[in-house]
C-alpha positions as CSV (number, residue, x, y, z in Angstrom):
1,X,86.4,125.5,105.0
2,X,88.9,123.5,103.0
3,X,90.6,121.5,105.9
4,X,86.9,120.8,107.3
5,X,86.5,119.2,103.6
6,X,89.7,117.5,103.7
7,X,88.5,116.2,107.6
8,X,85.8,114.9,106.2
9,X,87.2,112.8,103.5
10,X,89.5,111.3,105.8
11,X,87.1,110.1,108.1
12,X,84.6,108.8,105.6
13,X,87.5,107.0,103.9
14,X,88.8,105.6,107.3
15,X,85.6,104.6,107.8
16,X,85.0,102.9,104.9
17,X,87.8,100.9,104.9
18,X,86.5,99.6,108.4
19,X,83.4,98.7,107.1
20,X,85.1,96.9,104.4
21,X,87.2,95.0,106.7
22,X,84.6,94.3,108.8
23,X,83.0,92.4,105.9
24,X,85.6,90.6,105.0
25,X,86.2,89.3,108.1
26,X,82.6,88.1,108.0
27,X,82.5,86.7,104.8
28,X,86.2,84.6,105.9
29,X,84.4,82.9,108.7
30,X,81.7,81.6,106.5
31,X,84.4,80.7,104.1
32,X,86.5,79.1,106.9
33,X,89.5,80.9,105.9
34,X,92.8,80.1,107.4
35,X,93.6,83.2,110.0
36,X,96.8,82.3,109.5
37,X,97.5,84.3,106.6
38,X,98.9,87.3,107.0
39,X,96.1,89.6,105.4
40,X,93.5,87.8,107.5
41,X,95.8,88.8,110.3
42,X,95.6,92.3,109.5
43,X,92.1,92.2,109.0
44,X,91.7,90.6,112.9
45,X,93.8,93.4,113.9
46,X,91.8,96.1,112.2
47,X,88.3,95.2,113.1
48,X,89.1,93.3,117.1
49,X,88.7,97.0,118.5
50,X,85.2,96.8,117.1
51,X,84.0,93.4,117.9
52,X,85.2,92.4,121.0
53,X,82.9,94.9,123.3
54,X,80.1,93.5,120.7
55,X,80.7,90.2,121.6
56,X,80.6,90.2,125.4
57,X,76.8,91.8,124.6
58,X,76.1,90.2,121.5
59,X,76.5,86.0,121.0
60,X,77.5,84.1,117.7
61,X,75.3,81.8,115.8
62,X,75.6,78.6,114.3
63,X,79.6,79.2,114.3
64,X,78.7,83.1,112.7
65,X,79.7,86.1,114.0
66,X,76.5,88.1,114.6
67,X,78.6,90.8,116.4
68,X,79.8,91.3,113.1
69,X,76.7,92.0,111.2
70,X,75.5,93.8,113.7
71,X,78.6,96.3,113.5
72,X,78.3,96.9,110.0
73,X,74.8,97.2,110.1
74,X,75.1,100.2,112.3
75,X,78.1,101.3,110.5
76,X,75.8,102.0,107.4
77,X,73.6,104.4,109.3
């Protein structure tokens, strides 16, 4: 019962944390952030797994990442 609790708090967290990241990574593009820098790097690394079989289905928009919103839009359900 108590490592099923603990399971569960590590997943929401990990989860969480991609959701964030996934945001930030949106909200850089329309800031036109240098991904250069070494925490925009790690965000790329993070959330990449996620995007790129989004992308191939899923186009951007106007120089946006739709893939994006579209992955943390189905990350909140």
């Amino acid at each position: 019962m108590v490592l099923a609790s603990i399971a569960v708090l590590i997943l929401k967290t990990a989860f969480s944390i991609v959701l964030i990241a996934l945001t930030a990574r949106f909200l850089a593009q329309i800031a036109r952030a240098n991904t250069y820098n070494p925490l925009a790097q790690t965000v790329l690394k993070i959330t990449n797994p996620f995007l790129l079989p989004l992308r191939r289905i899923i186009p951007g928009f106007a120089g946006l990442d739709i893939a994006a919103l579209v992955c943390i839009w189905i990350g909140q359900f």
